[in-house]
mmCIF file of the N, C-alpha and C atoms, coordinates in Angstrom:
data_MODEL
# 
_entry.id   MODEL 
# 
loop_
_atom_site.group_PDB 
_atom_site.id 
_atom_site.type_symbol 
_atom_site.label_atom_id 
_atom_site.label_alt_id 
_atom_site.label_comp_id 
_atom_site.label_asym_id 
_atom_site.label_entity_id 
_atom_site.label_seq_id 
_atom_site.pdbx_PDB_ins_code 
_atom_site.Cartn_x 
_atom_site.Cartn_y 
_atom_site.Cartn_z 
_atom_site.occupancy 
_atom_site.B_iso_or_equiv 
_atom_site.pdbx_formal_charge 
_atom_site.auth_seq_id 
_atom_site.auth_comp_id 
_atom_site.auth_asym_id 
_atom_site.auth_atom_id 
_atom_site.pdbx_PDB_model_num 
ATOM 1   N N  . UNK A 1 1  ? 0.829   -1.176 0.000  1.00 0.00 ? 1  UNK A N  1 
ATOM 2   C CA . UNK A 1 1  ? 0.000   0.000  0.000  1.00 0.00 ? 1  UNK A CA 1 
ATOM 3   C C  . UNK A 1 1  ? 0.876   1.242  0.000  1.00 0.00 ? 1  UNK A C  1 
ATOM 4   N N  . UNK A 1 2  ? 0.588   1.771  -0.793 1.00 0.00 ? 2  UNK A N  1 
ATOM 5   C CA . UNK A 1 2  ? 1.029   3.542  -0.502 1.00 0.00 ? 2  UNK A CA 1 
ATOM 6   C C  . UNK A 1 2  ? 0.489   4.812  -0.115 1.00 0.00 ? 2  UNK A C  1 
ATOM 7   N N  . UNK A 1 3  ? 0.873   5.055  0.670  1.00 0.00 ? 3  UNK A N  1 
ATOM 8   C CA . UNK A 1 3  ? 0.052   6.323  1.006  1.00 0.00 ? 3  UNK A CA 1 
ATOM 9   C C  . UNK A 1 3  ? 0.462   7.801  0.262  1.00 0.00 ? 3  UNK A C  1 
ATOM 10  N N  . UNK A 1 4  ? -0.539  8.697  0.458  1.00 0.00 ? 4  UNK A N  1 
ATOM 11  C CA . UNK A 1 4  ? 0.064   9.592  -0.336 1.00 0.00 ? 4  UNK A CA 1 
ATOM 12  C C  . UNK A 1 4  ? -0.725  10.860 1.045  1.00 0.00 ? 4  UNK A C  1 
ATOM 13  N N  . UNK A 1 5  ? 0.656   11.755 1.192  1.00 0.00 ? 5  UNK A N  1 
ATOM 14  C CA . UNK A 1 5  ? 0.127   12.850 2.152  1.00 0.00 ? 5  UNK A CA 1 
ATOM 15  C C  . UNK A 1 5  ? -1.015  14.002 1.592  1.00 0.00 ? 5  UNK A C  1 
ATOM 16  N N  . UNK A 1 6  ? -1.379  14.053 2.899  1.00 0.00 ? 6  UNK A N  1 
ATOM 17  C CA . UNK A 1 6  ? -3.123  15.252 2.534  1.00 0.00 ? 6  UNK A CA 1 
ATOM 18  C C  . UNK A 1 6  ? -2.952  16.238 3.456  1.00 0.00 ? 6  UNK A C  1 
ATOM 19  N N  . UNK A 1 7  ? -3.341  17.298 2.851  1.00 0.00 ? 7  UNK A N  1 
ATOM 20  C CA . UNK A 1 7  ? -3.256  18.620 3.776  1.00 0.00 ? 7  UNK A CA 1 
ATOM 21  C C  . UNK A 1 7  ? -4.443  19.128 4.083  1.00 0.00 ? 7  UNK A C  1 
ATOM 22  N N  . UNK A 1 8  ? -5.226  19.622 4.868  1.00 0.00 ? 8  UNK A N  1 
ATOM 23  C CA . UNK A 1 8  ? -6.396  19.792 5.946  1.00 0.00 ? 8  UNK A CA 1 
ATOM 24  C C  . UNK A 1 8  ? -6.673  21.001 6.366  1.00 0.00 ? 8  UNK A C  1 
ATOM 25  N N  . UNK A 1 9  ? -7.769  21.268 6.601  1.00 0.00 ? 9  UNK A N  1 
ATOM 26  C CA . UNK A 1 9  ? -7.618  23.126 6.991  1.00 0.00 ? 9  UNK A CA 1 
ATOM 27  C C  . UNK A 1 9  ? -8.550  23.145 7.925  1.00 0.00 ? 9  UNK A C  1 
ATOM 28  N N  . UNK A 1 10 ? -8.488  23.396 9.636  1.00 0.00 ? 10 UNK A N  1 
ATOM 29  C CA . UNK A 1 10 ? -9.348  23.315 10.402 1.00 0.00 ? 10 UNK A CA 1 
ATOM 30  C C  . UNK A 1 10 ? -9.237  24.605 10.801 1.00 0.00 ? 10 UNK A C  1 
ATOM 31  N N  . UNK A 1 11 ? -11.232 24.711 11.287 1.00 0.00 ? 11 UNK A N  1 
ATOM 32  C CA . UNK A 1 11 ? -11.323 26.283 11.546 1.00 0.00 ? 11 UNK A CA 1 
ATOM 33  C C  . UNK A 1 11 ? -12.163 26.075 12.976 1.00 0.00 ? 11 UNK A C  1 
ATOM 34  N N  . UNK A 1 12 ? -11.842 26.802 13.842 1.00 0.00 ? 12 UNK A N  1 
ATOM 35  C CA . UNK A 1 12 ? -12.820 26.618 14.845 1.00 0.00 ? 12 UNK A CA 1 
ATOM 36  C C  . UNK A 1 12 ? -13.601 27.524 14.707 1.00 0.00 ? 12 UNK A C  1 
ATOM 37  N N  . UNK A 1 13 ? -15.512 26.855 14.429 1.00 0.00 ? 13 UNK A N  1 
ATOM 38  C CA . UNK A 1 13 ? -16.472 27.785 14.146 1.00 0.00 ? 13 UNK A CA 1 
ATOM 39  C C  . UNK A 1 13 ? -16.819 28.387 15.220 1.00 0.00 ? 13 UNK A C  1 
ATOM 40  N N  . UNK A 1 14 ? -16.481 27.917 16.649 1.00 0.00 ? 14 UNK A N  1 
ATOM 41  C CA . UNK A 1 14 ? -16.945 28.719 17.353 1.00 0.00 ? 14 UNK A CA 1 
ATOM 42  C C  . UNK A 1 14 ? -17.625 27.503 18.517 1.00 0.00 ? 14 UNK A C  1 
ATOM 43  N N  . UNK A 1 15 ? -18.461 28.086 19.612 1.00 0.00 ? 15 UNK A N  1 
ATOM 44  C CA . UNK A 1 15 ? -18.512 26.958 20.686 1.00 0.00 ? 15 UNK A CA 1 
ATOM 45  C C  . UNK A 1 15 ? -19.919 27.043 20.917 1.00 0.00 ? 15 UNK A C  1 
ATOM 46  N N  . UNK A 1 16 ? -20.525 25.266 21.060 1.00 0.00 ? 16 UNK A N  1 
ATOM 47  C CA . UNK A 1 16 ? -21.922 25.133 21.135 1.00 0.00 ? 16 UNK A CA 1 
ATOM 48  C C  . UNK A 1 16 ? -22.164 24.050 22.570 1.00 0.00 ? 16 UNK A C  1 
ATOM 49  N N  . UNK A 1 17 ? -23.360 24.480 22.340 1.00 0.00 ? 17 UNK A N  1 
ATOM 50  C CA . UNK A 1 17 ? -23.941 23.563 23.587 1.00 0.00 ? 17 UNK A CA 1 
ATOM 51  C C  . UNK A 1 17 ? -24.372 22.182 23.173 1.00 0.00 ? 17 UNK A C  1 
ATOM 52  N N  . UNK A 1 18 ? -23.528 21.059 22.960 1.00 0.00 ? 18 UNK A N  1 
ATOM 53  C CA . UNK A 1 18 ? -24.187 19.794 22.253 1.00 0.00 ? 18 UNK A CA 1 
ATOM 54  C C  . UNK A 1 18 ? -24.396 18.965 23.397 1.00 0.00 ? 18 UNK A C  1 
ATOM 55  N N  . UNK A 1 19 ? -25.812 18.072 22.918 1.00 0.00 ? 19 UNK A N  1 
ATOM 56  C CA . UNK A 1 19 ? -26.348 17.118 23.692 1.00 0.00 ? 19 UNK A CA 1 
ATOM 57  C C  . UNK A 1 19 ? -25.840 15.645 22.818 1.00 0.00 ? 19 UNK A C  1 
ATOM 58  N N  . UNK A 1 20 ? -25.022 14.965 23.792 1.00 0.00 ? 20 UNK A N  1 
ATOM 59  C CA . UNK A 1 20 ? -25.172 13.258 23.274 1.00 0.00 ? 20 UNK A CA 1 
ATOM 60  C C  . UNK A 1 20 ? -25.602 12.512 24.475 1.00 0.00 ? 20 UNK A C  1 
ATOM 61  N N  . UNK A 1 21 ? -25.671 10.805 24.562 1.00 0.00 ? 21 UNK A N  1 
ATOM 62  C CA . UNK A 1 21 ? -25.812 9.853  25.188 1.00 0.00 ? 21 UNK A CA 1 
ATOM 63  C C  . UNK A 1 21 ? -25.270 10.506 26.580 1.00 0.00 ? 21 UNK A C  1 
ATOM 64  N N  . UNK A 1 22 ? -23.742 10.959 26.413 1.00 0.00 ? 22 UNK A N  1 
ATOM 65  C CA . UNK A 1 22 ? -23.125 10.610 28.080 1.00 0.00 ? 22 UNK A CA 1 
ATOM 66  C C  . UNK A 1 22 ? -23.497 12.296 28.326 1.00 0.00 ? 22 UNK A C  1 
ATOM 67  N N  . UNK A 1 23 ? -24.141 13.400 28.081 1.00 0.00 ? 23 UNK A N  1 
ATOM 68  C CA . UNK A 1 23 ? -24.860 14.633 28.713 1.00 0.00 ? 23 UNK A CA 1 
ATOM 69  C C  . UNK A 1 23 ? -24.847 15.531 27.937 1.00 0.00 ? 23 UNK A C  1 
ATOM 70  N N  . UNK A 1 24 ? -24.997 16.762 28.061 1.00 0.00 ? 24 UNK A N  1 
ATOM 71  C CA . UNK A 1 24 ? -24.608 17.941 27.373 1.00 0.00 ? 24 UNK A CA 1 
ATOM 72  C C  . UNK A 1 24 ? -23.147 18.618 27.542 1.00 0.00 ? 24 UNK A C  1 
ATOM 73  N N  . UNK A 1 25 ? -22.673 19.421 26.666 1.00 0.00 ? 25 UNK A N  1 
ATOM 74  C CA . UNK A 1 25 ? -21.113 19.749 26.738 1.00 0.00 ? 25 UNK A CA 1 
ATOM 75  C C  . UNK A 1 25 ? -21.182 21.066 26.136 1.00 0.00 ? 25 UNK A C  1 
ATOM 76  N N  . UNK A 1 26 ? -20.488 22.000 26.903 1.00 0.00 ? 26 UNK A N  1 
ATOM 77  C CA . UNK A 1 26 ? -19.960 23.312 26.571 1.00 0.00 ? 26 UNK A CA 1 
ATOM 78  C C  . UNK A 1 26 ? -19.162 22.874 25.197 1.00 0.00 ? 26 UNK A C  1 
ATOM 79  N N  . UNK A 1 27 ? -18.902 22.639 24.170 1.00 0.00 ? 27 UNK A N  1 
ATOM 80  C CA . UNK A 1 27 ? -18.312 22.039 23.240 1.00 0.00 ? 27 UNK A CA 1 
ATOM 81  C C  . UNK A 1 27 ? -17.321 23.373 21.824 1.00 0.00 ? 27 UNK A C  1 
ATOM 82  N N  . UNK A 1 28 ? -16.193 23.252 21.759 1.00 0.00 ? 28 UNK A N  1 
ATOM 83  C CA . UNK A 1 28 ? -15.526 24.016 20.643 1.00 0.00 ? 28 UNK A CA 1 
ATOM 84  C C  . UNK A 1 28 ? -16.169 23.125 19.709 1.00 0.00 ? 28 UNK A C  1 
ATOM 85  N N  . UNK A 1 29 ? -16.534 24.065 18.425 1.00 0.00 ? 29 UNK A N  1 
ATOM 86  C CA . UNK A 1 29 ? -17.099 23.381 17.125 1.00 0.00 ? 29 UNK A CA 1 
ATOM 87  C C  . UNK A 1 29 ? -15.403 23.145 16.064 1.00 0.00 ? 29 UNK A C  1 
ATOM 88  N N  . UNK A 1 30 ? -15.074 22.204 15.529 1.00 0.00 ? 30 UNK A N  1 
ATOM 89  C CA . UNK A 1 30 ? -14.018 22.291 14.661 1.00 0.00 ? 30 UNK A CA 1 
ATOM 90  C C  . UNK A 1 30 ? -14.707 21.773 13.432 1.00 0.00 ? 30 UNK A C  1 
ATOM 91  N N  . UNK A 1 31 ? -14.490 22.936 12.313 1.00 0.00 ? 31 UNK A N  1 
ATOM 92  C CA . UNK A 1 31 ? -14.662 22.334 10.815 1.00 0.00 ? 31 UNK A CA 1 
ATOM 93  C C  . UNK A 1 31 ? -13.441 22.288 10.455 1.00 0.00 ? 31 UNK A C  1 
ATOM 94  N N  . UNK A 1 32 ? -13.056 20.400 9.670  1.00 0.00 ? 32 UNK A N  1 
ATOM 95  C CA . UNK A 1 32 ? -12.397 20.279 8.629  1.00 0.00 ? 32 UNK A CA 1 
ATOM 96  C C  . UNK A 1 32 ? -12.462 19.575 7.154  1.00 0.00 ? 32 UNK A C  1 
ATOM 97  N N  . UNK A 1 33 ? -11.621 20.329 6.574  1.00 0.00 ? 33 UNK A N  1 
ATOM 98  C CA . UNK A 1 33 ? -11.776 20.165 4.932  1.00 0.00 ? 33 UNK A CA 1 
ATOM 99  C C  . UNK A 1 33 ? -10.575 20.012 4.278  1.00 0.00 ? 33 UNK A C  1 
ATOM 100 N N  . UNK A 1 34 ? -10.693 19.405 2.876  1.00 0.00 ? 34 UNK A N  1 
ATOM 101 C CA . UNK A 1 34 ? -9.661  19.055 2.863  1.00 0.00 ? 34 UNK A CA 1 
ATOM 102 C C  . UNK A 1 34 ? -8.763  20.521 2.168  1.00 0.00 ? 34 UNK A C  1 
ATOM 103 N N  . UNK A 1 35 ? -7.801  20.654 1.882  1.00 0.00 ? 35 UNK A N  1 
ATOM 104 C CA . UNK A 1 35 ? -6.703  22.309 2.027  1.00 0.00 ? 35 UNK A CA 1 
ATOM 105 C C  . UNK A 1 35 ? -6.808  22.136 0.316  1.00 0.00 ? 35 UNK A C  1 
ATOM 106 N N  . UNK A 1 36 ? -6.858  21.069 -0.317 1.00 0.00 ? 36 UNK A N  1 
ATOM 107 C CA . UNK A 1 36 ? -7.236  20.645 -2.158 1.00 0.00 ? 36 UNK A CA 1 
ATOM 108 C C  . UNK A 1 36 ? -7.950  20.348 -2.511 1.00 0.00 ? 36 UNK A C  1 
ATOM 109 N N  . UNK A 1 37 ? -8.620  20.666 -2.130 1.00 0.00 ? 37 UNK A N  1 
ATOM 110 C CA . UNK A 1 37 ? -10.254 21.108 -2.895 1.00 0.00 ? 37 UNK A CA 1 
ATOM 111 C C  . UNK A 1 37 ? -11.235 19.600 -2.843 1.00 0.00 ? 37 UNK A C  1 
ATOM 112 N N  . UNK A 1 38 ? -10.919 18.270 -2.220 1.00 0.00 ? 38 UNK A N  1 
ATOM 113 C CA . UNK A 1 38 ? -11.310 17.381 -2.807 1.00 0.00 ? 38 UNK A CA 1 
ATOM 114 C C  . UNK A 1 38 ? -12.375 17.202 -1.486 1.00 0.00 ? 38 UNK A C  1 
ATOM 115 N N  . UNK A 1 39 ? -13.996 16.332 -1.976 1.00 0.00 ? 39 UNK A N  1 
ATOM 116 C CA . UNK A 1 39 ? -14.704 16.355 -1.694 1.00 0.00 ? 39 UNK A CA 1 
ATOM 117 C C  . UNK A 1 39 ? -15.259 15.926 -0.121 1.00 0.00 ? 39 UNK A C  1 
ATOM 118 N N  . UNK A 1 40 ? -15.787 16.156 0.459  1.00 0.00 ? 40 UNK A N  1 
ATOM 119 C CA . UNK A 1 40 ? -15.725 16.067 1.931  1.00 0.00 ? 40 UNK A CA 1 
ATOM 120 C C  . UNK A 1 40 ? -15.374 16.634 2.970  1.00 0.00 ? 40 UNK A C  1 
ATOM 121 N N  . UNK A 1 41 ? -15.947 16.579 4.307  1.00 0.00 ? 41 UNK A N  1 
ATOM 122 C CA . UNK A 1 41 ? -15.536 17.500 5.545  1.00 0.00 ? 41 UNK A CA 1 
ATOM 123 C C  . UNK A 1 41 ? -16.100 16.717 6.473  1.00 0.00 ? 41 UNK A C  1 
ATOM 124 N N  . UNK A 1 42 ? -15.473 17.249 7.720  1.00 0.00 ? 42 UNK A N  1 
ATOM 125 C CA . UNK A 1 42 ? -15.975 16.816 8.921  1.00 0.00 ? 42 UNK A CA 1 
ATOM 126 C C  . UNK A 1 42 ? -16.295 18.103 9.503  1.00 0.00 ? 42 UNK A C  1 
ATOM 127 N N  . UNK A 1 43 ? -16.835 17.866 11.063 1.00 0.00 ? 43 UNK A N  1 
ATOM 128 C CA . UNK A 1 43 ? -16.989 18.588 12.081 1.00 0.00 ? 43 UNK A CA 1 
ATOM 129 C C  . UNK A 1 43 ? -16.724 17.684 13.477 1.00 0.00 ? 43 UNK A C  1 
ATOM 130 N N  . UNK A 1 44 ? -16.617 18.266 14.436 1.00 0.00 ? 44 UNK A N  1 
ATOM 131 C CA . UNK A 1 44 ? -15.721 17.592 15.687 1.00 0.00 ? 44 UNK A CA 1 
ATOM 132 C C  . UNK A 1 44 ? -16.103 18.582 16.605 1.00 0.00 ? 44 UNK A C  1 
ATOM 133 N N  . UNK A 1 45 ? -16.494 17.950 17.853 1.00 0.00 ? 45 UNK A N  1 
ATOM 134 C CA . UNK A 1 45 ? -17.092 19.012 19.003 1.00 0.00 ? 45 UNK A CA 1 
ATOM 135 C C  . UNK A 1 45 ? -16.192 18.122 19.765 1.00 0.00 ? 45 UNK A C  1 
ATOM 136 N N  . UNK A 1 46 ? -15.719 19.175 20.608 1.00 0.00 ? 46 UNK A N  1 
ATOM 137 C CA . UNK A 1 46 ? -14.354 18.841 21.744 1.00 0.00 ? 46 UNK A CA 1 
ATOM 138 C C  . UNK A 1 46 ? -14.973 19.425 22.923 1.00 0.00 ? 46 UNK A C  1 
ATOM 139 N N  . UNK A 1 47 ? -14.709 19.255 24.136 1.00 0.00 ? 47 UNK A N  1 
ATOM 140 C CA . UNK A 1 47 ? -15.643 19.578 25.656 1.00 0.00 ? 47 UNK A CA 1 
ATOM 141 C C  . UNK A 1 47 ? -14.822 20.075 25.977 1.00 0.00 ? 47 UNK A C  1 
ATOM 142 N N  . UNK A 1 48 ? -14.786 21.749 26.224 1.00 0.00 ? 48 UNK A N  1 
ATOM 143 C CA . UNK A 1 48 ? -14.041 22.862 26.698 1.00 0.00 ? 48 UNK A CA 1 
ATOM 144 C C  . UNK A 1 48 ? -13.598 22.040 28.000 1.00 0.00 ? 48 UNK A C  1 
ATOM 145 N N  . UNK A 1 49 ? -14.066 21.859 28.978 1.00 0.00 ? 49 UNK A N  1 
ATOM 146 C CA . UNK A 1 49 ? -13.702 20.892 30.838 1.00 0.00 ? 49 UNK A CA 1 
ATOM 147 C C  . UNK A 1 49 ? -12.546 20.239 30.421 1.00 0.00 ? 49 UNK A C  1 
ATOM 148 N N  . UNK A 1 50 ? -12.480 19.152 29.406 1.00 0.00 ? 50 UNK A N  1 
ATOM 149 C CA . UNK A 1 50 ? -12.258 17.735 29.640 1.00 0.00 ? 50 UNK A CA 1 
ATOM 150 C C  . UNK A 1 50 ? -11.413 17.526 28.551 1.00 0.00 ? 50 UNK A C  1 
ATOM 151 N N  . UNK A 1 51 ? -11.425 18.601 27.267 1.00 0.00 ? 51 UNK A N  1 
ATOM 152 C CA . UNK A 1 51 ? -10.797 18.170 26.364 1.00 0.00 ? 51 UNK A CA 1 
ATOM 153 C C  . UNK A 1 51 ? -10.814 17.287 25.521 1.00 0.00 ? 51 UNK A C  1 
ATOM 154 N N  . UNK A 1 52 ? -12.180 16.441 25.308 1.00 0.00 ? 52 UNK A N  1 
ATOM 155 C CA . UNK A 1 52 ? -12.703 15.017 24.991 1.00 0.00 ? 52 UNK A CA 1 
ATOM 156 C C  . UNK A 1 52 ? -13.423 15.258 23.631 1.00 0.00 ? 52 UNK A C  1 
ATOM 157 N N  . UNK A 1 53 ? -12.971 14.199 22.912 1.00 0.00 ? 53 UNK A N  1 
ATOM 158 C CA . UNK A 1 53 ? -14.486 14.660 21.751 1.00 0.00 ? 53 UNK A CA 1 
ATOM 159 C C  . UNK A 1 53 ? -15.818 13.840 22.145 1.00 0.00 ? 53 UNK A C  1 
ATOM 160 N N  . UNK A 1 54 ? -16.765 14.891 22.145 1.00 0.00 ? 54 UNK A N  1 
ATOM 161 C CA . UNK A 1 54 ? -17.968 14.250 22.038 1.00 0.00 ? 54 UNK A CA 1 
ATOM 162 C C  . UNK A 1 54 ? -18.488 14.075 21.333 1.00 0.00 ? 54 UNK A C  1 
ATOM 163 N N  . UNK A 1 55 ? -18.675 14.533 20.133 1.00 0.00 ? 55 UNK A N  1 
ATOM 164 C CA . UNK A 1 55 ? -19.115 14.115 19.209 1.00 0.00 ? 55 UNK A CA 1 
ATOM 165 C C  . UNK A 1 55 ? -18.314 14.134 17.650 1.00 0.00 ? 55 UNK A C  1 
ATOM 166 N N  . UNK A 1 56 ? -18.742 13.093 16.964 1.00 0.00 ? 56 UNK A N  1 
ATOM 167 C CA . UNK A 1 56 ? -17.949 13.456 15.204 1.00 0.00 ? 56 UNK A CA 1 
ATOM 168 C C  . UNK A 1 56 ? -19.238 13.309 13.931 1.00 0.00 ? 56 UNK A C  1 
ATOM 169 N N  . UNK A 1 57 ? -19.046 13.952 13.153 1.00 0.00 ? 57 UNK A N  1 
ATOM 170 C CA . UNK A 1 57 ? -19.733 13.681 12.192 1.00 0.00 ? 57 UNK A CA 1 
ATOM 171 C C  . UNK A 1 57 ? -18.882 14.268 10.852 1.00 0.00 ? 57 UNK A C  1 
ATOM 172 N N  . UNK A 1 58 ? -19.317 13.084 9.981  1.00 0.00 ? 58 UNK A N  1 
ATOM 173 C CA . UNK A 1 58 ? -18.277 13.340 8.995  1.00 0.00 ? 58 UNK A CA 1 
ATOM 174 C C  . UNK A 1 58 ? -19.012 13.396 7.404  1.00 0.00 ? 58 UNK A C  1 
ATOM 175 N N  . UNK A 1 59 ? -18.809 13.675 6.465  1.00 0.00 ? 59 UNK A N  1 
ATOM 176 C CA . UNK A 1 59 ? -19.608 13.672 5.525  1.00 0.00 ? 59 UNK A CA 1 
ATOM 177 C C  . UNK A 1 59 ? -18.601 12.584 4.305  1.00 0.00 ? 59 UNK A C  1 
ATOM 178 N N  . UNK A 1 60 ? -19.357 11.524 3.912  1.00 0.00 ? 60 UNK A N  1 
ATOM 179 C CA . UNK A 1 60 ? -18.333 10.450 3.092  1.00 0.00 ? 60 UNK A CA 1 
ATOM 180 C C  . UNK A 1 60 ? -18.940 10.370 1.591  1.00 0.00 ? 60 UNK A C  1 
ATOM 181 N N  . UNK A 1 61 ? -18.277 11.492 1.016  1.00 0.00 ? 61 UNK A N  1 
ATOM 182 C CA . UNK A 1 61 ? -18.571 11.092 -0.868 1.00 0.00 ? 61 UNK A CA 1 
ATOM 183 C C  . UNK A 1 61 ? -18.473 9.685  -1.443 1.00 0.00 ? 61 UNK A C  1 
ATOM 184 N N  . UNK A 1 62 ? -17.615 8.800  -0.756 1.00 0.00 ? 62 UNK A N  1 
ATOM 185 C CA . UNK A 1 62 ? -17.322 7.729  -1.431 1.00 0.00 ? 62 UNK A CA 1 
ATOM 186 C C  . UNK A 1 62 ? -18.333 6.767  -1.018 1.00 0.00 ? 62 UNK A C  1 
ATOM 187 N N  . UNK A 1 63 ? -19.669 7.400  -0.417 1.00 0.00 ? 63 UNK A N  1 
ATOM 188 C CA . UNK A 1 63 ? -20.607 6.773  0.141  1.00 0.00 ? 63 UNK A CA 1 
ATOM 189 C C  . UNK A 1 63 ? -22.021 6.970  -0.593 1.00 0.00 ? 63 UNK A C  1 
ATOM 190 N N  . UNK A 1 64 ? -21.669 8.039  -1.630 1.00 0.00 ? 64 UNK A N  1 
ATOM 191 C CA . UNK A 1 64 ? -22.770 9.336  -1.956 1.00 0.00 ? 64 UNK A CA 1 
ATOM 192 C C  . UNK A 1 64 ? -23.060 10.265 -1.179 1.00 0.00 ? 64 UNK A C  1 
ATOM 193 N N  . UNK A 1 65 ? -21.956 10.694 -0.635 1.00 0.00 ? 65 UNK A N  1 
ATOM 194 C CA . UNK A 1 65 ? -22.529 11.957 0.280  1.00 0.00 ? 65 UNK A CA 1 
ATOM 195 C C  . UNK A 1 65 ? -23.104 11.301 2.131  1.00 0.00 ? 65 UNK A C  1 
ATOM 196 N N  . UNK A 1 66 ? -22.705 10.213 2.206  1.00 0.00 ? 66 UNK A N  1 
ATOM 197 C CA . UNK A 1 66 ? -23.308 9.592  3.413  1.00 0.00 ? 66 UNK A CA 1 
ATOM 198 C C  . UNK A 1 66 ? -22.917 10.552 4.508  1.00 0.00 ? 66 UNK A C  1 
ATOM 199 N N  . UNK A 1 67 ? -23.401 10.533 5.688  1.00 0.00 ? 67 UNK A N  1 
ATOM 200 C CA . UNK A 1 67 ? -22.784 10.991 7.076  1.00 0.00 ? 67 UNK A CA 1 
ATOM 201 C C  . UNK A 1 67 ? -22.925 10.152 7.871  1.00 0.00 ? 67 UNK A C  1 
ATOM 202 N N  . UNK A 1 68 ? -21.764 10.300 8.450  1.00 0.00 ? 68 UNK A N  1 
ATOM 203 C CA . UNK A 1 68 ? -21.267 9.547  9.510  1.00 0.00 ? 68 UNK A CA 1 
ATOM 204 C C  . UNK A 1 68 ? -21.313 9.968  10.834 1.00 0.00 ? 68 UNK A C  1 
ATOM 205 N N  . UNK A 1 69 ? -21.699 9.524  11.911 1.00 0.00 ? 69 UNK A N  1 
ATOM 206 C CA . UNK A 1 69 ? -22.006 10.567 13.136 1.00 0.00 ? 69 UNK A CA 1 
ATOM 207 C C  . UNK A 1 69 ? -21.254 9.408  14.320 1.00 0.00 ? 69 UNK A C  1 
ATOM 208 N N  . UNK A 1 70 ? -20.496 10.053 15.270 1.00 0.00 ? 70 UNK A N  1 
ATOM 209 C CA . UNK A 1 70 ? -20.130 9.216  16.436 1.00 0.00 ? 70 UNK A CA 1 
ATOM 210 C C  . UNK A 1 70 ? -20.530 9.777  17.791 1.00 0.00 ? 70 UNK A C  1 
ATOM 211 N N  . UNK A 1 71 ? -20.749 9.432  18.782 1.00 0.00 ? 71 UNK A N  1 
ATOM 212 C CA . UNK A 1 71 ? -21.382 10.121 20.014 1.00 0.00 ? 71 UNK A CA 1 
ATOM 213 C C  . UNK A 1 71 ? -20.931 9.925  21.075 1.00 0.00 ? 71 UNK A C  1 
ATOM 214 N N  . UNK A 1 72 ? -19.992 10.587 22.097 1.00 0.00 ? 72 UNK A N  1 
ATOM 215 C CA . UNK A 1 72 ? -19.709 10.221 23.247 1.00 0.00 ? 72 UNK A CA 1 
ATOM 216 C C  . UNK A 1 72 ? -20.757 9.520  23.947 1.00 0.00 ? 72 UNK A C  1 
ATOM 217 N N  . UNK A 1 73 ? -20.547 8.467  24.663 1.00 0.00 ? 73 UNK A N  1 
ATOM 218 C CA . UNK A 1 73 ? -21.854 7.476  25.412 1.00 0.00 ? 73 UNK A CA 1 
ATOM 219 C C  . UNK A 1 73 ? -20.887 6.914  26.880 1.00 0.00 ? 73 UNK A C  1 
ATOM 220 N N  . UNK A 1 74 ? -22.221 7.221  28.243 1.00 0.00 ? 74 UNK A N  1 
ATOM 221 C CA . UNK A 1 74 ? -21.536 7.204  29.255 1.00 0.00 ? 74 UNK A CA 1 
ATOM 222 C C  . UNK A 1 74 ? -20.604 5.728  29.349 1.00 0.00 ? 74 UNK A C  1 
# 
């Protein structure tokens, strides 16, 4: 297998109040994309306290556009 390096451009949109499984979280919002134009992004909520991600959701072209969502759970 070969890999080939990718460059990424994360922006912090700013900080929300998200609810998952294990509670609600003061949460930094992070959008990333890719830095070459190619199709797809995520978002990533991190818990200002704890430093933890609580949540991910990702958007997968190679899916048709699927999303992918993960959830901190107690």
């Amino acid at each position: 297998m070969e890999g080939k390096e990718k460059l990424y451009r994360m922006k912090v949109a700013g900080v929300e109040s998200v609810t998952v499984p294990a509670g609600t979280f003061e949460a930094w919002k992070l959008e990333i994309a890719s830095a070459e134009g190619d199709p797809g992004s995520q978002t990533i909520w991190v818990d200002k306290a704890t430093r933890k991600v609580v949540k991910h959701a990702a958007v997968l072209p190679q899916m048709g556009g699927a999303v992918m969502t993960s959830e901190l759970t107690p």
